[in-house]
C-alpha positions as CSV (number, residue, x, y, z in Angstrom):
1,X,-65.0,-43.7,-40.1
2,X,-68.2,-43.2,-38.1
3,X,-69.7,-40.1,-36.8
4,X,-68.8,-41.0,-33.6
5,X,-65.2,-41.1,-34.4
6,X,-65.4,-38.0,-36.5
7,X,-66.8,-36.3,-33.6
8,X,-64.0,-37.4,-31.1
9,X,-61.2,-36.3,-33.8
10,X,-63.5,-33.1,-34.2
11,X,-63.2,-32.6,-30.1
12,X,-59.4,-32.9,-30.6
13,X,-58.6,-30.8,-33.2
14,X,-60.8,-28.1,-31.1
15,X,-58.8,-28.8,-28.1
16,X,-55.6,-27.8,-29.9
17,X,-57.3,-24.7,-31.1
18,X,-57.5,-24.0,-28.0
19,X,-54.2,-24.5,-26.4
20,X,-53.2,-22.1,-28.9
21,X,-55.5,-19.6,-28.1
22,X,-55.4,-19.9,-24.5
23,X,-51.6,-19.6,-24.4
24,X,-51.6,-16.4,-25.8
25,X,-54.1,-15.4,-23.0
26,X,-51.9,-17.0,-20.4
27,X,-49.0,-14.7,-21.2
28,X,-51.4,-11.5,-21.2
29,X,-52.8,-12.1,-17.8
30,X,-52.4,-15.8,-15.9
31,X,-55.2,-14.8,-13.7
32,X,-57.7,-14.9,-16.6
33,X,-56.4,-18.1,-18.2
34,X,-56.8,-20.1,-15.1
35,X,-60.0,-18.5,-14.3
36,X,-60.9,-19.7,-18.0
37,X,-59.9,-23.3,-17.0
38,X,-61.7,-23.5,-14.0
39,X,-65.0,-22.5,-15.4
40,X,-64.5,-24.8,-18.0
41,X,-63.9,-27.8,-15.6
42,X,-67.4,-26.5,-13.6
43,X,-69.3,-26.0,-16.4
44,X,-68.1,-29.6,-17.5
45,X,-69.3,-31.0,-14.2
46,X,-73.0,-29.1,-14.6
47,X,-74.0,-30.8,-17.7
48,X,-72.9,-34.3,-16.7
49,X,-75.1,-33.6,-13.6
50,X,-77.7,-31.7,-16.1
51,X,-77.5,-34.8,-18.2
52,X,-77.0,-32.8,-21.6
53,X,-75.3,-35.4,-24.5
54,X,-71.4,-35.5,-25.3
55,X,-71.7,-33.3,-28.3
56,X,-73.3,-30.7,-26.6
57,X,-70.9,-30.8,-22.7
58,X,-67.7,-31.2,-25.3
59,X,-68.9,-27.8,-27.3
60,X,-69.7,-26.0,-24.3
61,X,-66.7,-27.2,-22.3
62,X,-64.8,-25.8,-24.9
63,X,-66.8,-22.6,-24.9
64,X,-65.9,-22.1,-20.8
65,X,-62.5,-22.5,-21.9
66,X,-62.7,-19.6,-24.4
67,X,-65.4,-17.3,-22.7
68,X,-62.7,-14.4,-21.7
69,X,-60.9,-14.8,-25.3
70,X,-61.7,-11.3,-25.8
71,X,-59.8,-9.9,-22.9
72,X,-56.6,-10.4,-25.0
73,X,-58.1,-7.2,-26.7
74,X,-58.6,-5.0,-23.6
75,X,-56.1,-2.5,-22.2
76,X,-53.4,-3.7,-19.7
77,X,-53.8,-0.7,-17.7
78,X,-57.9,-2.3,-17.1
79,X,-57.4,-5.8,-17.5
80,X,-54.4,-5.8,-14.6
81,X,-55.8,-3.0,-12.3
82,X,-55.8,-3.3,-8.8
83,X,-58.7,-2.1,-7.5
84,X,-62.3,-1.0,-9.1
85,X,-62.7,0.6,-12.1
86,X,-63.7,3.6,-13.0
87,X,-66.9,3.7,-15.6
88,X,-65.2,4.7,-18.5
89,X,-62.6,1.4,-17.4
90,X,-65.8,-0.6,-16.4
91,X,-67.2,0.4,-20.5
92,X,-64.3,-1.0,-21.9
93,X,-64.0,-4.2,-20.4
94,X,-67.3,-5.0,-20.8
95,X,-66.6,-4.9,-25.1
96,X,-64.7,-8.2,-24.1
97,X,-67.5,-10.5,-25.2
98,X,-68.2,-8.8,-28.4
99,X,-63.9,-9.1,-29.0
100,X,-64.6,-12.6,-28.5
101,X,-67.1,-13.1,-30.7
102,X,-65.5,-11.4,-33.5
103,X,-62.3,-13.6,-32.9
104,X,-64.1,-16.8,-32.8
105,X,-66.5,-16.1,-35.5
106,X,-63.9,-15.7,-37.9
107,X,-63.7,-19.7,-38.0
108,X,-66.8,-22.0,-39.5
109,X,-66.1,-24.1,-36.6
110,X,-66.5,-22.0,-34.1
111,X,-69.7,-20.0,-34.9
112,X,-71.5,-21.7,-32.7
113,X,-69.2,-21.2,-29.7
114,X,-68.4,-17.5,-30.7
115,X,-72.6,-17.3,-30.0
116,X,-72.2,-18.5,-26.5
117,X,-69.4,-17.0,-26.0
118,X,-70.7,-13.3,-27.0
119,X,-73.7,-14.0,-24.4
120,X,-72.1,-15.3,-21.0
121,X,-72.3,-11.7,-19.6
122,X,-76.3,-11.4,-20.5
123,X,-78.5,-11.8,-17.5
124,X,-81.8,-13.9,-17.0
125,X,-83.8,-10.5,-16.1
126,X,-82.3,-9.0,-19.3
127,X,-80.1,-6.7,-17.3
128,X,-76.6,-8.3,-19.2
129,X,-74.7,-7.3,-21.5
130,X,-73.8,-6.7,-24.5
131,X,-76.9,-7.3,-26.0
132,X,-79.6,-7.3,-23.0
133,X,-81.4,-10.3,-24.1
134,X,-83.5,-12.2,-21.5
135,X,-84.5,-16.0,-20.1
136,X,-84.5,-18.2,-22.9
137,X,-83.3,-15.9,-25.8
138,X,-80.2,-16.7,-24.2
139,X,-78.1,-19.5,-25.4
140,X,-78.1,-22.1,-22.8
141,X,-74.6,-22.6,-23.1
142,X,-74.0,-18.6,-21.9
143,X,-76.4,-19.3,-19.2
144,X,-74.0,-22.3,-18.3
145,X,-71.2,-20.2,-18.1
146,X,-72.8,-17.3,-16.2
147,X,-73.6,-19.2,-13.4
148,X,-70.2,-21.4,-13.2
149,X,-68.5,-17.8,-13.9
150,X,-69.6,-15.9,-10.9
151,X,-68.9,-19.1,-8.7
152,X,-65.4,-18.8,-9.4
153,X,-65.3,-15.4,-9.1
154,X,-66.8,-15.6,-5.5
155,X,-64.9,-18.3,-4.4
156,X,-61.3,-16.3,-5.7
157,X,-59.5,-13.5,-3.4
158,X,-58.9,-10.6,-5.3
159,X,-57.2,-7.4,-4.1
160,X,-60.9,-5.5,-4.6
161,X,-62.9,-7.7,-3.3
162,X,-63.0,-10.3,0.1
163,X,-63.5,-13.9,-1.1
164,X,-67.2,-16.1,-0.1
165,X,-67.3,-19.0,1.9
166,X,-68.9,-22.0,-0.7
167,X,-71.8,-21.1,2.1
168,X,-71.8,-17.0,1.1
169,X,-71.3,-18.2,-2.3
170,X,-74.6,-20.5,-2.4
171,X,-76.8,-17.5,-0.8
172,X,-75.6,-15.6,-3.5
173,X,-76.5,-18.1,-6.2
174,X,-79.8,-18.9,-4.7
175,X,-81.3,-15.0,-4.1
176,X,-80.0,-14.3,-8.0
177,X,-82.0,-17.0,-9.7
178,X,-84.3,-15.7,-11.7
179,X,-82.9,-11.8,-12.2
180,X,-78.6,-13.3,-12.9
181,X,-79.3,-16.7,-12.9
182,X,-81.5,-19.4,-15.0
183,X,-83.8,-21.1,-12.1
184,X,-83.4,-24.2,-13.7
185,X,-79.9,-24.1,-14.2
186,X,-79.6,-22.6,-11.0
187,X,-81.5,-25.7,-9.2
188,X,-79.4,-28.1,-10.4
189,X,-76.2,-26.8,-9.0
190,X,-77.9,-26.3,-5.5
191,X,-79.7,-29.7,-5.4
192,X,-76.2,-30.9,-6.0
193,X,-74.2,-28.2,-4.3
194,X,-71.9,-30.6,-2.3
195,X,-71.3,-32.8,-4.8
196,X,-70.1,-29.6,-7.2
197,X,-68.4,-27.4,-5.2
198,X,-66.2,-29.7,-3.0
199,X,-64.1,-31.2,-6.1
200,X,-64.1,-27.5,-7.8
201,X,-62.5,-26.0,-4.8
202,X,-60.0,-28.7,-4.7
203,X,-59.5,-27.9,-8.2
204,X,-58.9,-24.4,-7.2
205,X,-56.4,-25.3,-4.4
206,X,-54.4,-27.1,-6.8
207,X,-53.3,-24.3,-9.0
């Protein structure tokens, strides 16, 4: 067998893991489940237009799928509220990445995705979360996900919040690079904004 074909049976086998893990998410909270496959599909789309190989868009499209893993360990009572939460609420979801981690990292194949998966919540400026790291101490795969993450969220309803026009939603992107966002990441998906965000949306309206 060559490594090629390893790598493709490799890509399966993780995409089963997956459906596994993701179903048990599903029945905790839709919401997050499809969130999780939207970001995945994005974040797909930004390193075909990034130009990173195969091996590295299959392990971080994987990754997007399993970013909010760790929700599965956080209260109903916050994961399901309508409305803001409090601080002590806001403390406890953010342990969701570190959950994660902890349930990804329990496999030898998924170390390195339980990495990017513990850092998608860190920010460029070093202002994230859990850890606080900064630019390039980041994985690039969490810096991926960061930005695909909040385009989602900006572009869904949600009974706290008013949804973005893609327009609102670029403005956003565009004053955060550098303190949320990677710059360089960050250009890409603007250079190519229409290109990105009109198939994503129609992804969106499809669910």
């Amino acid at each position: 067998m060559s490594k090629t074909d390893s790598k493709a049976e490799d890509y399966i086998d993780y995409h089963e893991i997956i459906e596994c893990i993701t179903g048990a998410l599903d029945a905790k909270d839709q919401y997050t489940a499809n969130h999780s496959w939207r970001v995945s599909e994005l974040a797909k789309k930004l390193c075909e237009i990034i130009g990173l190989s195969n091996s590295d868009t299959n392990e971080l499209h994987i990754a997007a799928h399993l970013h909010d893993i760790g929700k599965i360990g956080i209260p109903d009572s916050v994961l399901k509220k309508e409305g803001a939460l409090t601080p002590d609420e806001w403390e406890l979801m953010k342990k969701h990445p570190a959950i994660g981690y902890e349930i990804l990292n329990k496999s030898n194949r998924m170390k390195q995705i339980s990495g990017i998966v513990l850092h998608h919540h860190e920010r460029y400026d070093g202002r994230g979360y859990p850890e606080g790291i900064k630019g390039n101490d980041i994985p690039l795969g969490s810096r991926i996900i960061a930005i695909c993450d909040s385009i989602d969220a900006m572009t869904t309803e949600r009974s706290y919040r008013s949804i973005l026009s893609p327009e609102e939603c670029y403005i956003e992107i565009e004053k955060n690079l550098g303190f949320m966002y990677d710059p360089f990441i960050g250009k890409y998906i603007l250079e190519h904004w229409e290109e990105v965000i009109k198939p994503f949306l129609d992804l969106k309206n499809c669910i």
